[in-house]
N, C-alpha and C positions, 0 to 999 in steps of 0.2 A: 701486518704481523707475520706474514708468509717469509716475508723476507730475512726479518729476524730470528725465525723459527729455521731458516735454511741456513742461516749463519749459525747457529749451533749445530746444527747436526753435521753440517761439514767438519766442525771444528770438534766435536765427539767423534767425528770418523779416522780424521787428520791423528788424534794421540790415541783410540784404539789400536790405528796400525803400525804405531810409531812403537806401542808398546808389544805388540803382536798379541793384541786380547782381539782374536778372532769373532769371537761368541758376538764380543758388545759392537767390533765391527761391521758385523753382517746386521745387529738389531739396527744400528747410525742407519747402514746402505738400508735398507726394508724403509726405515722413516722417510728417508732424502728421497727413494726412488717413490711410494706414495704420493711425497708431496707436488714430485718432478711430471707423476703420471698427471694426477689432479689437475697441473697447470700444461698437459699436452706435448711435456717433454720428453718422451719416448727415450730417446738416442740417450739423453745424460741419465734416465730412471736404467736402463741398460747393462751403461760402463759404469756407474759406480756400485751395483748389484752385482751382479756374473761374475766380478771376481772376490766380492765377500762371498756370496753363495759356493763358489769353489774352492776358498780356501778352510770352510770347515771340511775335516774329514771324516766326521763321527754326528754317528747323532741324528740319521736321515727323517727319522719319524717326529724332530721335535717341534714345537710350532715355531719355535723362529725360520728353519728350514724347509716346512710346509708353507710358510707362506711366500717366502723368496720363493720357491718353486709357481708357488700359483702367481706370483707379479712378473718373474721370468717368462712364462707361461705364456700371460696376456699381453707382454711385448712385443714378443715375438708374434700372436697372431694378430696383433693391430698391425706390426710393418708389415707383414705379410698385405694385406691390404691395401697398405698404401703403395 
């Protein structure tokens, strides 16, 4: 079901940014990068985060933006480690 559950959220990522609905693309990357962490994939939890997280530019205190912050967060200190 993982698989199928990655297959939409890429594809909610794909025409959030197609439409430039920033908001709902950074909520897509926050799903994709969880699911990406969950299964140990660092590197793609990453790239497809860091640039929804940077392309909102308002709104730092909100929880979709608090949470990018805290999965940005825990990537960077798991690579740090490896």
């Amino acid at each position: 079901r993982s698989a199928e559950a990655e297959s939409w959220l890429r594809e909610g990522h794909r025409c959030a940014q197609s439409r430039k609905l920033r908001s709902l693309g950074l909520r897509c990357a926050i799903s994709l990068a969880e699911l990406w962490l969950s299964q140990g994939r660092r590197s793609e939890a990453f790239e497809v985060l860091e640039p929804a997280y940077h392309s909102v530019g308002e709104g730092a205190g909100t929880r979709d933006l608090v949470r990018a912050r805290e999965l940005l967060a825990a990537v960077t200190r798991e690579q740090a480690v490896y």
